[in-house]
Every structure is written in structure tokens, then in C-alpha cells.
N, C-alpha and C positions, 0 to 999 in steps of 0.2 A: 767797981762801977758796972751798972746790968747793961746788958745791950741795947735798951731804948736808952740808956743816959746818952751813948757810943753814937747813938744811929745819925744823929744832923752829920758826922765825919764822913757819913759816903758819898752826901751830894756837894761835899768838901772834895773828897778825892776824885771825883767825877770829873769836878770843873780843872781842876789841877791836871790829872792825865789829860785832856783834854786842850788844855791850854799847850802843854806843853808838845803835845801832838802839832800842833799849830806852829808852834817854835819851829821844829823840824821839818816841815812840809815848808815852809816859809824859807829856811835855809838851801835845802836841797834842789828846790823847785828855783829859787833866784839864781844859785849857784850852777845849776845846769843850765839857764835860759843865757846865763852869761859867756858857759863857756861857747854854745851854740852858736853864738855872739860873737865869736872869736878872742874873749874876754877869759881873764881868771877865773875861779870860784871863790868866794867870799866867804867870812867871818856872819857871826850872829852879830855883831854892831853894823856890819856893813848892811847887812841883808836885810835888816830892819829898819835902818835908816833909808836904803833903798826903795821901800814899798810906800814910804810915807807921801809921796803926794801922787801916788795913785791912785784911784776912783775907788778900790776898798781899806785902802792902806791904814788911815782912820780907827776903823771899828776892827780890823783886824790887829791892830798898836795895843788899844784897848780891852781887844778880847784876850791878847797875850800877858797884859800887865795883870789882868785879873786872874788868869790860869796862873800865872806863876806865883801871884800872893796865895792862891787857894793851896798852889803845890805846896807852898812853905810851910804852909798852917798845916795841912796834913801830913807831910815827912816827921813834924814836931810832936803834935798829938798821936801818931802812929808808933815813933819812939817814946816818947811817955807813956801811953798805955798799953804798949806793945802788941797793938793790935793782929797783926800777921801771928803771932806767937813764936817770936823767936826765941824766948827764955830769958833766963838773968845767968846762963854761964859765961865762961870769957867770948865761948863765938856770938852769942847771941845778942851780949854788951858789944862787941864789935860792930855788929849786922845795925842795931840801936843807931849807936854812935855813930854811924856811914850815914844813916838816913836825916839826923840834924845837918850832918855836912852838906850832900846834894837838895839839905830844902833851903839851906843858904844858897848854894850856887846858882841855884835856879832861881832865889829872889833877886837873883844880881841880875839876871836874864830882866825881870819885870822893869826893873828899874831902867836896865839897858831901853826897852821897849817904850817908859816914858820918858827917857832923853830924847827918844826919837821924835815922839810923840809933839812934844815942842819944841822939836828944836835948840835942847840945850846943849850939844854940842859945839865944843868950840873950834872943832873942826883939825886940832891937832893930831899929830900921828901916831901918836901911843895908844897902845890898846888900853883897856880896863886892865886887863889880867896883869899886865907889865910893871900899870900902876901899883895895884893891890901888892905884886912881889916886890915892888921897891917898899913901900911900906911897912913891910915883913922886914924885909932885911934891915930894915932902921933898929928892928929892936935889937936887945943882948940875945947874941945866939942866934939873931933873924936866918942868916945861911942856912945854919942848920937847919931848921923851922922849915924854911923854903922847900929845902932836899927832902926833908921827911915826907913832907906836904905831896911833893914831885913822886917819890915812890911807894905814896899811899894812893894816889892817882893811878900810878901803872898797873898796883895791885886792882884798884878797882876795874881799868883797862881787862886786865887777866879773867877777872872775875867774870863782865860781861861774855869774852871770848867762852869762858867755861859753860858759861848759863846758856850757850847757841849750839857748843858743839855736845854737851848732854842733855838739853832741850829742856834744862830744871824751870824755866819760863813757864812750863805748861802746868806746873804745881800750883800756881796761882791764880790759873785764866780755869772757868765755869765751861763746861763742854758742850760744845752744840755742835750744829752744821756750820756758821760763822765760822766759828775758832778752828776748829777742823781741816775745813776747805783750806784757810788763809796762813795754817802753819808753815811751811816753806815761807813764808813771806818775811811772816815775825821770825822766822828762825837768822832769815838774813838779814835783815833791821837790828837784830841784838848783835849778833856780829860785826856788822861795819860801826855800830857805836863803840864795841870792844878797840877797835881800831881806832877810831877817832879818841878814843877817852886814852888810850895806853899812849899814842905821839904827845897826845897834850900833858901828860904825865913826866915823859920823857924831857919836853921841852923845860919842864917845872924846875925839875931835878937838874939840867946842865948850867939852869939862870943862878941855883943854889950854889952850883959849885962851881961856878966862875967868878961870880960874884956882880952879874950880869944880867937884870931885872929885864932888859930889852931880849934876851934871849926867850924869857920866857911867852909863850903863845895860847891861842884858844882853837878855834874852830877853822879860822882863815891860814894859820902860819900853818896847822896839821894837811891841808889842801898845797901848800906852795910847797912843802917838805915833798908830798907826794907827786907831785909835778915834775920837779925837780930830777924822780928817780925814770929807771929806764922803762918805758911806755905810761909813762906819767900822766898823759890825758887820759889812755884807757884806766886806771887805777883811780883817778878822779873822780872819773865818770860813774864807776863801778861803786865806788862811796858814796858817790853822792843818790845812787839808783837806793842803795842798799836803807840810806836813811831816811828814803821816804818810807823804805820799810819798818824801818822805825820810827815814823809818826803813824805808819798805821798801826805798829804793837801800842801807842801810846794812845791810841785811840779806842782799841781793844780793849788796855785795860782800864778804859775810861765807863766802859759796859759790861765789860764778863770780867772784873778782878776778882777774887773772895778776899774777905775779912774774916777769916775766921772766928774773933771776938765780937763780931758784929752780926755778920751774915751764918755765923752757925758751919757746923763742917758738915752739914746734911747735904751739901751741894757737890755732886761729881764733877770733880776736876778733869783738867784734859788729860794729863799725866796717866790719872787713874782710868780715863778711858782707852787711851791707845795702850796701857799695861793691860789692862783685863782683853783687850784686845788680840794680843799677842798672846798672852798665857791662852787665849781658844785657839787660835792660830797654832800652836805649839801643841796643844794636848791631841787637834785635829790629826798633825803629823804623824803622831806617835803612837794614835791609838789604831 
């Protein structure tokens, strides 16, 4: 398929990073106002239920429910046509295979956004995720399932932490002054999601093998885990500062992502600019 078949998928992946930038700012942002509050910090069901009958709550419900259905359509189409280019070897099947996962997850988010939206919660105490894991473990081998599920989670957990502290994020973000300036930023945004994504990981994997669906948590149980420990508010806080940095990476790559299959590799990445960078820096030194 040529790149104008490709091309309606970027203002797909647009409204998706985008939306889901919105998710995260919405979380971080209620969740800090709360503990200022002298309040806990909250889950993505709480947070969003939260905002619903204030004066933007509305159209922000909505603009979430649409980013995350855009997010799904393009984790899908990106894994099917393999747009990024990650190949057909085992890592690249892997790399595939993770992005159908998190376009599901994040249509669970949408969904979560129009529960809110009208009110169709029934107001009991279970989370979604608790639910989904009880329902896993109904089937033959559900535990298993669970646990696997839990330390494919941590692995992605790891993965994020990896992607912040060798900065492979910048492989995919378009270089300018923007992206530039705002690295320290996004480098800490993908960081504290490494953190948030590996505890909800963790939680997955102990619900699997206890055999204990209420163990398992999302966004709000990974916040009270962290409270919990020694300087726990500053550690929350520090989270939750971090993931508005990761609505602004998700914003970022709402404007500067490359598609390689789409947008052509004629575009210098950020990667390749602060590398050619250093290689003058270096030959500078040396010569």
C-alpha cells in the first residue's frame, strides 16, 4: 500500500496522541489539585468522573472518548501495516503485537470517559481492571493468563524506563526547537509512566497468583502503593509532576511523530540531531 493510501492515519494518530495527552493531564492535574487538598490522588475512573460536572468537563469527556477511539484505530492500523517499520522478526512481531494491546487499553480508557459522560456508573467499588481480571480468571488457565498478562505489563513498565533513560523516544519525535527545548521534559514523562505502568504490572501478576482479582489495580492503587511508602507524598507528587510530562510527550507526539511508511525517513529526527551533534562536539575536542 503507497503512502497516499497510508496518509488519512496521521490525522488518526494526531487526534489519538492527542486525546490521550488529555487523559494524562486530566489525571495528574486532578490528582495533584487533590492532594493540595489534603486529599489522595486518584485513578483514571476517579479523575474522570471527577471533572464531569464542571464547566469543561463535558467537552473535555468527549474530546477523551474520541482520542482514545482514534488511539485504537491507529495502535491497529500501525500494527497491521507496520507503519514505524518495525519488521516481521520475532522483536518486531513483539513490538506489533504490544501496540494491538495498548490500543485496546486505551479504548478501555474511552469507554471509561463515556461512563462518565453519562453517568453510567453504578457507583460500586470495584475498579474496571479488577473486573476485566476476575473475568480472566474465569477461563481454563485464567491465573495463568493473569500472571502472564501482569509480567508483560512490567516488561512494558521496563521498556518505558529504558526508552527515558537511553532517550530511544527521540528516534521518533521530528527535530526542531520545540522538541529540543522540551527534552528534559518528555524524558521525565516517559519515566514516571515506566513507573506507573511496571506497579500496575506488578499489581496484575500478584492478582494472578493469589488468585485474587481485587488485588489487581490501575492508576489510583499504583498512587496509594506509593503513599504508602517512606516520603510517600513527596513520591506522589514527584509522579504525578512527571506525568504531566507525559501528556506533554503525548502531545508532542501528537505534532513532531515520524511515520516512516507515511511521512518518508527524509525528516531528521531528534536522535539524529543531538548524535550529529555530539559526533561535532567530539571531533571539536579532538581535533
Amino acid at each position: 500500500m503507497s503512502k497516499d493510501d497510508l496518509s488519512w492515519s496521521i490525522p488518526v494518530m494526531r487526534a489519538g496522541y492527542a486525546g490521550r495527552g488529555i487523559v494524562y493531564l486530566v489525571v495528574a492535574g486532578v490528582s495533584l489539585y487533590t492532594v493540595w487538598a489534603g486529599g489522595r490522588a486518584e485513578g483514571t475512573s476517579e479523575a474522570l468522573s471527577s471533572i464531569r460536572d464542571s464547566a469543561w468537563g463535558i467537552p473535555v469527556l468527549v474530546l477523551i472518548a474520541l482520542g482514545m477511539l482514534a488511539y485504537a484505530v491507529w495502535r491497529v492500523v500501525d500494527a497491521t501495516y507496520d507503519l514505524e517499520d518495525y519488521g516481521t522478526d520475532a522483536k518486531g512481531i513483539i513490538a506489533r503485537a504490544g501496540m494491538l494491546v495498548t490500543g485496546t487499553l486505551h479504548l478501555t480508557i474511552g469507554i471509561l470517559a463515556v461512563i462518565a459522560l453519562f453517568k453510567l456508573s453504578d457507583g460500586g467499588s470495584g475498579s474496571g481492571l479488577s473486573d476485566a481480571v476476575s473475568g480472566v480468571m474465569a477461563l481454563p488457565a485464567g491465573r495463568a493468563l493473569v500472571a502472564v498478562a501482569g509480567v508483560v505489563t512490567i516488561g512494558a513498565g521496563f521498556y518505558y524506563l529504558h526508552k527515558a533513560w537511553k532517550r530511544k523516544y527521540r528516534e521518533v519525535l521530528a527535530s526542531n526547537h520545540f522538541t529540543r527545548n522540551w527534552d528534559p521534559i518528555l524524558r521525565a514523562g516517559v519515566a514516571a509512566q515506566g513507573v506507573i505502568v511496571t506497579l500496575i504490572g506488578g499489581f496484575i501478576t500478584y492478582a494472578g497468583l493469589t488468585a485474587d482479582p481485587e488485588k489487581a489495580g490501575g492508576v489510583g492503587e499504583a498512587f496509594s502503593w506509593l503513599h504508602e511508602q517512606a516520603y510517600g507524598q513527596i513520591l506522589v507528587i514527584a509522579v504525578c509532576i512527571g506525568l504531566l510530562g507525559f501528556a506533554q510527550f503525548c502531545f508532542v507526539n501528537a505534532t513532531h511523530r515520524i511515520i516512516p511508511k507515511v511521512t518518508g525517513n527524509d525528516i531528521e529526527s531528534l536522535a539524529k540531531q543531538f548524535g550529529d551533534k555530539a559526533k561535532r562536539g567530539a571531533k571539536t575536542a579532538t581535533g
